[in-house]
Backbone bond lengths (Angstrom), bond angles and torsions (degrees), N, CA, C in turn:
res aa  C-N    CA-C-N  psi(-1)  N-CA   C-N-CA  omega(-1)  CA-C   N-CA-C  phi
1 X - - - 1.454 - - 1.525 110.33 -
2 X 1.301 106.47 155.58 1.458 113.88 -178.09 1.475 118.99 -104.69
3 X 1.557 114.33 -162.41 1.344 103.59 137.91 1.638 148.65 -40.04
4 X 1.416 122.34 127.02 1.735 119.90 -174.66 1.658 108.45 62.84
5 X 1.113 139.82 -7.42 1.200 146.41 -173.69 1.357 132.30 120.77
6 X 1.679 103.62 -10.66 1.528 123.89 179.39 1.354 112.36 -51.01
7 X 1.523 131.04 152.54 1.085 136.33 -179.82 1.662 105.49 -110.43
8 X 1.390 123.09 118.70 1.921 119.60 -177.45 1.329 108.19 -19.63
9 X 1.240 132.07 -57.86 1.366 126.39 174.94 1.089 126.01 -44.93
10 X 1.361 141.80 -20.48 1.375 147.61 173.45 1.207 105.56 -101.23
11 X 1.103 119.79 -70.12 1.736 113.19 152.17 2.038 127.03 -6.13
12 X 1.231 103.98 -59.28 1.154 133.67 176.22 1.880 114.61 -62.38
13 X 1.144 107.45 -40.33 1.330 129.78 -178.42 1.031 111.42 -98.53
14 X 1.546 130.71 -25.16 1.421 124.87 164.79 1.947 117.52 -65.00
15 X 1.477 85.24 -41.25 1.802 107.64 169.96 1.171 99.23 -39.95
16 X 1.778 124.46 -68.25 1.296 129.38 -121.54 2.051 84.91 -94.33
17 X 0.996 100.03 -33.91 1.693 106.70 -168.20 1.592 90.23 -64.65
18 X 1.416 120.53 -48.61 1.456 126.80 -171.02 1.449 100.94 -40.06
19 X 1.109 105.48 -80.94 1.830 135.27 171.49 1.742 96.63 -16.77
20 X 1.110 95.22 -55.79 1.975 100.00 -169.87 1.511 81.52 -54.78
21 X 1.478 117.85 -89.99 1.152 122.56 -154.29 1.811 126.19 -30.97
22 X 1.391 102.09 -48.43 1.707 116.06 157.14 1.235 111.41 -12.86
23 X 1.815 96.25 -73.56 1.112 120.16 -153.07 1.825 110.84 -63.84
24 X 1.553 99.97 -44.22 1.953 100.08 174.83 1.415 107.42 -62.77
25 X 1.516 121.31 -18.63 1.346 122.57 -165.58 1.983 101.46 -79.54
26 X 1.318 104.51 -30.96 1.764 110.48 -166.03 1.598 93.28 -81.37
27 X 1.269 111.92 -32.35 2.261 121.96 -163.03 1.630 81.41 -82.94
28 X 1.750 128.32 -53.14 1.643 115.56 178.00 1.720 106.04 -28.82
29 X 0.981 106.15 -64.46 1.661 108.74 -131.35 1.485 93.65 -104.14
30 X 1.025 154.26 14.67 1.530 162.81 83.31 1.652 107.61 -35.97
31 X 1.145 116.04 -25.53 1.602 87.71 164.68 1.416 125.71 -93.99
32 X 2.041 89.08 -46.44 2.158 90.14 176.02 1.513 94.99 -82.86
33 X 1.473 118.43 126.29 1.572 102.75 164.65 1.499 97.34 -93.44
34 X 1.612 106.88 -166.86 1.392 113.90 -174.94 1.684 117.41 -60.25
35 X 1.177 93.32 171.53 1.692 87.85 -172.94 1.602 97.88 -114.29
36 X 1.428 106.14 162.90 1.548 108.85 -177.82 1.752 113.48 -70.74
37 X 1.232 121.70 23.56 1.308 145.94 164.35 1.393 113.54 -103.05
38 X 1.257 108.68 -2.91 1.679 118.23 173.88 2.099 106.16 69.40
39 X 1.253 111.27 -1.37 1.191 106.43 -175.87 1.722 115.97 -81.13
40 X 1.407 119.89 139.76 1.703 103.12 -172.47 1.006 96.25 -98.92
41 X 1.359 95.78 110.96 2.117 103.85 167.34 1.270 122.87 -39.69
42 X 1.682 95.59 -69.37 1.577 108.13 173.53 1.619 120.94 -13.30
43 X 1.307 111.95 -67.47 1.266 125.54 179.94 1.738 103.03 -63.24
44 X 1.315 103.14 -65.71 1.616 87.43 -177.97 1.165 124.44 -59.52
45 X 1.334 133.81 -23.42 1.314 126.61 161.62 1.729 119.03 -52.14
46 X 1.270 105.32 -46.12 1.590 107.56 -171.00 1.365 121.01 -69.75
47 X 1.547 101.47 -21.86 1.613 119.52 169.56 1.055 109.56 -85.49
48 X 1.413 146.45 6.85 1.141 120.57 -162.39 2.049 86.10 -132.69
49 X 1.488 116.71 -36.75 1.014 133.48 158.89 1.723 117.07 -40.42
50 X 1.066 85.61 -64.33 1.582 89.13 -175.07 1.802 120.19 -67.01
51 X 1.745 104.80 -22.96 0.926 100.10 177.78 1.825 125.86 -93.56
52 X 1.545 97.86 2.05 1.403 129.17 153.26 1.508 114.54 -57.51
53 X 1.614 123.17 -50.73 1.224 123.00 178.09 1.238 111.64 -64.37
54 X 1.305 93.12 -57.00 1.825 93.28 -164.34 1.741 123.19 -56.83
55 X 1.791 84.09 -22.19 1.771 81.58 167.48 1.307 119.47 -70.76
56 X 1.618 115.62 -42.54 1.046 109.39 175.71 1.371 133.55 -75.42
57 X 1.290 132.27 -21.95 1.409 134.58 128.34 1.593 132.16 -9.99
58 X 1.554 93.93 -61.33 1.245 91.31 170.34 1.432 117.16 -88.54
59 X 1.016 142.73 -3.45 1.475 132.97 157.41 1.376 113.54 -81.75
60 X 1.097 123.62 -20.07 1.504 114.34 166.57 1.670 119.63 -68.31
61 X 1.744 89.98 -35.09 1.617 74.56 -169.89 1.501 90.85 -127.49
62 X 1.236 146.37 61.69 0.902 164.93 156.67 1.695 114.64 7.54
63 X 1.166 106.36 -5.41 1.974 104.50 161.63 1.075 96.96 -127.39
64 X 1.579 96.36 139.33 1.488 138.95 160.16 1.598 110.09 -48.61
65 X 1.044 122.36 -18.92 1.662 119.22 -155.44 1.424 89.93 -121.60
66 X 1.243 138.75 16.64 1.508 158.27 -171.84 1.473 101.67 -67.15
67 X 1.671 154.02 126.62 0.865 98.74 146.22 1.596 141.51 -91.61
68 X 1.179 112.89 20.93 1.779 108.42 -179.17 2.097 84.42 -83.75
69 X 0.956 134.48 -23.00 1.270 121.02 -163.84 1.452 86.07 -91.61
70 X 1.508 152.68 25.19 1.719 132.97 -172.28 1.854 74.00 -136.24
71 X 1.393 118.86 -30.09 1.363 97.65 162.68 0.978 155.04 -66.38
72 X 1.546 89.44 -33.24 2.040 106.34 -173.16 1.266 96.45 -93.87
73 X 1.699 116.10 -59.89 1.337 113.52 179.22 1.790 113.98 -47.33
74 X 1.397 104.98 -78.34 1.632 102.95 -169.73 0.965 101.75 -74.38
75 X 1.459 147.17 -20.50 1.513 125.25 171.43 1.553 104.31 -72.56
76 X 1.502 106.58 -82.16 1.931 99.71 -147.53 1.426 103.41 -82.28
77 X 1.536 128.29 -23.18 1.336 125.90 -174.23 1.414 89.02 -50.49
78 X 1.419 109.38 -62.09 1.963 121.89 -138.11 1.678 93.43 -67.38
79 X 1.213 122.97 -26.90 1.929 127.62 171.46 1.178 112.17 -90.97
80 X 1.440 117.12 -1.30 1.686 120.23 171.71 1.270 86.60 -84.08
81 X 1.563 119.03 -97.16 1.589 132.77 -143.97 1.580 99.47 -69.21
82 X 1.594 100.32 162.83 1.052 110.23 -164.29 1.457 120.56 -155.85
83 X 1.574 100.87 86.11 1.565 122.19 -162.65 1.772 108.41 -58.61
84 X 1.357 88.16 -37.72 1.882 87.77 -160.99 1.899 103.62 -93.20
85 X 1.329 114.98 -24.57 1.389 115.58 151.01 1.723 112.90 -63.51
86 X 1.325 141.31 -42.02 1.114 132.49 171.89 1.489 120.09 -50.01
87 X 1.320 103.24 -46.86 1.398 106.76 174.76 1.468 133.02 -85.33
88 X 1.234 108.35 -8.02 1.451 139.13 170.01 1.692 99.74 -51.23
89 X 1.487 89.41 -84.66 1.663 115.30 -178.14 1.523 115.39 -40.62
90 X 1.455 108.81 -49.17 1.360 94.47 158.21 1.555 151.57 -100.15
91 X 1.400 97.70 24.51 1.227 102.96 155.70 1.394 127.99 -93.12
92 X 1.292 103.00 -38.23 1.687 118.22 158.97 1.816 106.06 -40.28
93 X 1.293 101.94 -50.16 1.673 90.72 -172.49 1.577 116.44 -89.86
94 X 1.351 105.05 0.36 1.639 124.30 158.68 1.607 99.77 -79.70
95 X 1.052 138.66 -55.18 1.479 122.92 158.65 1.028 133.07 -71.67
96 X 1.362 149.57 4.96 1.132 147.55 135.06 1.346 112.54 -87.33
97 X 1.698 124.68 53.98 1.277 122.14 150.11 1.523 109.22 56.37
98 X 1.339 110.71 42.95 1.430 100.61 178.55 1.854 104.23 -135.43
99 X 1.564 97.61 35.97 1.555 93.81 178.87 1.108 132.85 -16.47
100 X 1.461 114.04 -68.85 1.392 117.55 -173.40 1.416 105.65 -46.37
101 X 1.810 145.34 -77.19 0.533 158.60 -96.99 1.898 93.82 -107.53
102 X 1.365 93.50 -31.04 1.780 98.18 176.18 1.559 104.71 -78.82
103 X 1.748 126.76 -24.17 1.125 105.75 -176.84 1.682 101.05 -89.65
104 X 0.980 112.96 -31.67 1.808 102.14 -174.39 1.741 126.45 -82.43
105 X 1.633 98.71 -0.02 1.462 90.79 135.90 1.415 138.93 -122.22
106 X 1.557 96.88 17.38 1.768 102.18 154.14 1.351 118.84 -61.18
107 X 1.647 103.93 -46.43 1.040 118.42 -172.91 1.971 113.30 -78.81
108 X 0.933 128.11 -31.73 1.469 142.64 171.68 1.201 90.51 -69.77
109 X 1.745 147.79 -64.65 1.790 123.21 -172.20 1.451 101.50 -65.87
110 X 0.952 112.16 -30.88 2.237 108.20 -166.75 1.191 83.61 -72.82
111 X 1.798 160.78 -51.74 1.302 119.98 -114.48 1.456 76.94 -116.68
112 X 1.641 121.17 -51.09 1.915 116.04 -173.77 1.538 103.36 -77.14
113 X 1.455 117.27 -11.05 1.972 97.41 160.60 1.386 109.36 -79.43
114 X 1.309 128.82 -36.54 1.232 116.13 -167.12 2.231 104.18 -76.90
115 X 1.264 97.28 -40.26 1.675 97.12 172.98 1.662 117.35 -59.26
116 X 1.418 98.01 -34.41 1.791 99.01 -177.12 1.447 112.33 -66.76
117 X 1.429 113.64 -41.71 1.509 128.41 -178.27 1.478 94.30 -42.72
118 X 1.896 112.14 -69.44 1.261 129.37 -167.12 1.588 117.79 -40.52
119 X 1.959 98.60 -50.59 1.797 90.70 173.43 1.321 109.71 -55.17
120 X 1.626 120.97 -36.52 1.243 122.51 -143.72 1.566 93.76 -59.73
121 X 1.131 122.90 -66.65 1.655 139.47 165.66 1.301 109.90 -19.94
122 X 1.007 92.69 -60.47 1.927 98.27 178.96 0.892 131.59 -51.36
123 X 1.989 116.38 -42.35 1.665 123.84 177.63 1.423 88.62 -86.97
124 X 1.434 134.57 -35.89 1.526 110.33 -165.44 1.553 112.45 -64.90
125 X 1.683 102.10 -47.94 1.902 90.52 175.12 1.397 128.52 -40.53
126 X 1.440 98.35 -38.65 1.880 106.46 -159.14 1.424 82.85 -87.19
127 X 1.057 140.36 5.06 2.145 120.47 -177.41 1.888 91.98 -124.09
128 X 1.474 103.07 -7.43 1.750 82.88 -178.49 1.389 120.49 -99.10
């Protein structure tokens, strides 16, 4: 046994899923670059994506203590999305005089992460 009750193997696989997730997160944002709205896709896509899975994750399998849900969720979601790059980016573009553009994608990851989560929930209940 591991940490909290985990067994190395899940442990191990949460790592390795993490790692994946990183990794779509570095190929995101090298592929969408910013848009002439100054907003970084990249990032908002992966946040808004990931928080699509994890809803649906968790409505499929409806415990937290799951392990395919400590994979997808805490492994690749948690190395997909990217809270402290979200907020990074827009503060930077809150200091470079680009108000608008820092509030409408605060507001664009909060409103389609929090809705994506929601479908996510939604198709996972009705398919689990």
């Amino acid at each position: 046994m591991g940490l909290a009750g985990l067994d190395v193997a899940t442990m191990l696989g949460i790592a390795l899923f993490g790692g994946l997730g990183a990794l779509t997160r570095f190929g995101a944002q090298k592929l969408w670059p910013t848009t002439s709205l100054r907003i970084p896709m990249g990032v908002l896509g992966v946040n808004v994506a990931g928080s699509l899975i994890a809803g649906l994750v968790a409505g499929l399998v409806g415990n937290e203590n799951h392990v395919l849900s400590s994979l997808l969720i805490v492994g690749f979601c948690g190395g997909l999305t990217t809270f402290s790059t979200f907020v990074v980016e827009s503060v930077q573009l809150a200091k470079a005089r680009a108000l608008p553009a820092a509030v409408l994608n605060v507001l664009l990851t909060s409103i389609l992460g929090v809705g994506a989560a929601v479908l996510g929930l939604i198709l996972g209940t009705a398919f689990a």
